[in-house]
C-alpha positions in Angstrom: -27.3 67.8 -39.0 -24.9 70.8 -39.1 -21.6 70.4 -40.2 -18.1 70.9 -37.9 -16.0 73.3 -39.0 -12.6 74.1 -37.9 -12.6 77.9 -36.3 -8.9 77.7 -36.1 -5.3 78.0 -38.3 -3.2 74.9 -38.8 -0.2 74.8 -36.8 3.2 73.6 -39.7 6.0 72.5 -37.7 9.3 72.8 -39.1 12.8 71.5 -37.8 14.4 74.6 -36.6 11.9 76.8 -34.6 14.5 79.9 -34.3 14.7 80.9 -37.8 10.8 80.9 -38.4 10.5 83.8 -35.5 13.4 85.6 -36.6 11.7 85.2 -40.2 8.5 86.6 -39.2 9.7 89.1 -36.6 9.6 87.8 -33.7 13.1 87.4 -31.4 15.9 89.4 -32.7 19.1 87.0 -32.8 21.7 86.5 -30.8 25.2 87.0 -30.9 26.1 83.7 -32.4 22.8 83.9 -34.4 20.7 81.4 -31.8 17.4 83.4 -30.7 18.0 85.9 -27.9 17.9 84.3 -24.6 16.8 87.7 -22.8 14.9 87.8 -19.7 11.1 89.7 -19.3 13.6 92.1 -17.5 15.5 92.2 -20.8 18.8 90.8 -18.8 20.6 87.8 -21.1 20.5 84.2 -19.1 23.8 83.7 -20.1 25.1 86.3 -18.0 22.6 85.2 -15.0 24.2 81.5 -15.1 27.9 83.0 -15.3 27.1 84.9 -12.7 28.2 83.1 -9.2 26.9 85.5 -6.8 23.4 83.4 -6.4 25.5 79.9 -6.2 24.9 78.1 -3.0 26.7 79.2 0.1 29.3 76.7 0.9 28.6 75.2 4.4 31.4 75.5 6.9 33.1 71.9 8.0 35.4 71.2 11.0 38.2 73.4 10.7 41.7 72.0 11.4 41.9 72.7 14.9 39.2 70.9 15.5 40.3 67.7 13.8 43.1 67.7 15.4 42.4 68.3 18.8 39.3 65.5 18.7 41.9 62.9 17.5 44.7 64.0 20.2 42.3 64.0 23.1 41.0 60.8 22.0 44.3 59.4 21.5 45.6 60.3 25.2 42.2 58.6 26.5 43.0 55.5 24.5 39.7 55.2 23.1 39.2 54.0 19.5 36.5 56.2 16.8 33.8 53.7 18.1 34.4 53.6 21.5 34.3 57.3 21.4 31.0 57.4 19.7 29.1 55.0 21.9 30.2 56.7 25.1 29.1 59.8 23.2 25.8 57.5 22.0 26.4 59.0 18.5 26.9 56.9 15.2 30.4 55.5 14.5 30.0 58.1 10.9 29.9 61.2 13.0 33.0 60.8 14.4 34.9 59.8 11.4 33.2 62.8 9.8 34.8 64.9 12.2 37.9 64.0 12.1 38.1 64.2 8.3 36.5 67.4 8.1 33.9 66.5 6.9 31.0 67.4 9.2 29.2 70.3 9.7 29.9 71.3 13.4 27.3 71.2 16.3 28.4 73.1 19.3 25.8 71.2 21.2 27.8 67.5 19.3 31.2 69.6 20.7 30.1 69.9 24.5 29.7 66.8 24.5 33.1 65.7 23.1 34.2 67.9 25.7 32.6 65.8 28.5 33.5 62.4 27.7 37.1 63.9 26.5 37.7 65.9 29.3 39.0 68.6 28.0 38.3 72.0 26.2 37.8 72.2 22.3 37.7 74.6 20.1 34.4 75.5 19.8 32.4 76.8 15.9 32.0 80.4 15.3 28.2 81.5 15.1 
């Protein structure tokens, strides 16, 4: 029966990680002395995450006009929000959303304001 040897160094953990690369060469430190949070490009990640050009577009919502034309038409039709919506066979929410400025708009959602309304609206740019 042979014996098992180990083929391979033990591994000694230690509380703070950092200083035992910067100790045997590896990762220069930072600027407040953390290791250097560079990039395989060599850019700093702190910089990347201050930087707001990738943030998330913000969506456009109902503009003013809008709002305020929805509520007025609906107003001088004497219909309530949900009387609107089911002659619209939309959700009660959508139409609150809209007149908070809160949805995203639909042109297609608009036209057909416009029929049951009766008038013109103004309409989301492309």
């Amino acid at each position: 029966m042979s014996h098992i040897v180990q083929d391979w160094e033990p591994v000694v953990l230690r509380k703070n990680p950092a200083s035992a690369s910067a100790a045997k060469g590896g990762a220069p430190a930072g600027p407040k002395g953390g290791s250097s949070k560079l990039t395989a490009a060599g850019v700093d990640i702190r910089k990347l995450e201050a930087d707001d050009d990738d943030a998330p577009m913000k969506l456009p919502t109902a503009s003013l006009d809008l709002r305020l034309a929805i509520q007025q038409a609906r107003n001088a039709k004497g219909l309530s929000q949900k009387d609107f919506a089911s002659k619209m066979m939309v959700p009660p929410k959508t139409v609150q959303d809209y007149e908070s400025g809160k949805a995203i708009p639909n042109n297609q959602l608009i036209a057909k304001m416009e029929k049951v309304l009766g008038c013109k609206l103004p309409r989301a740019s492309k």
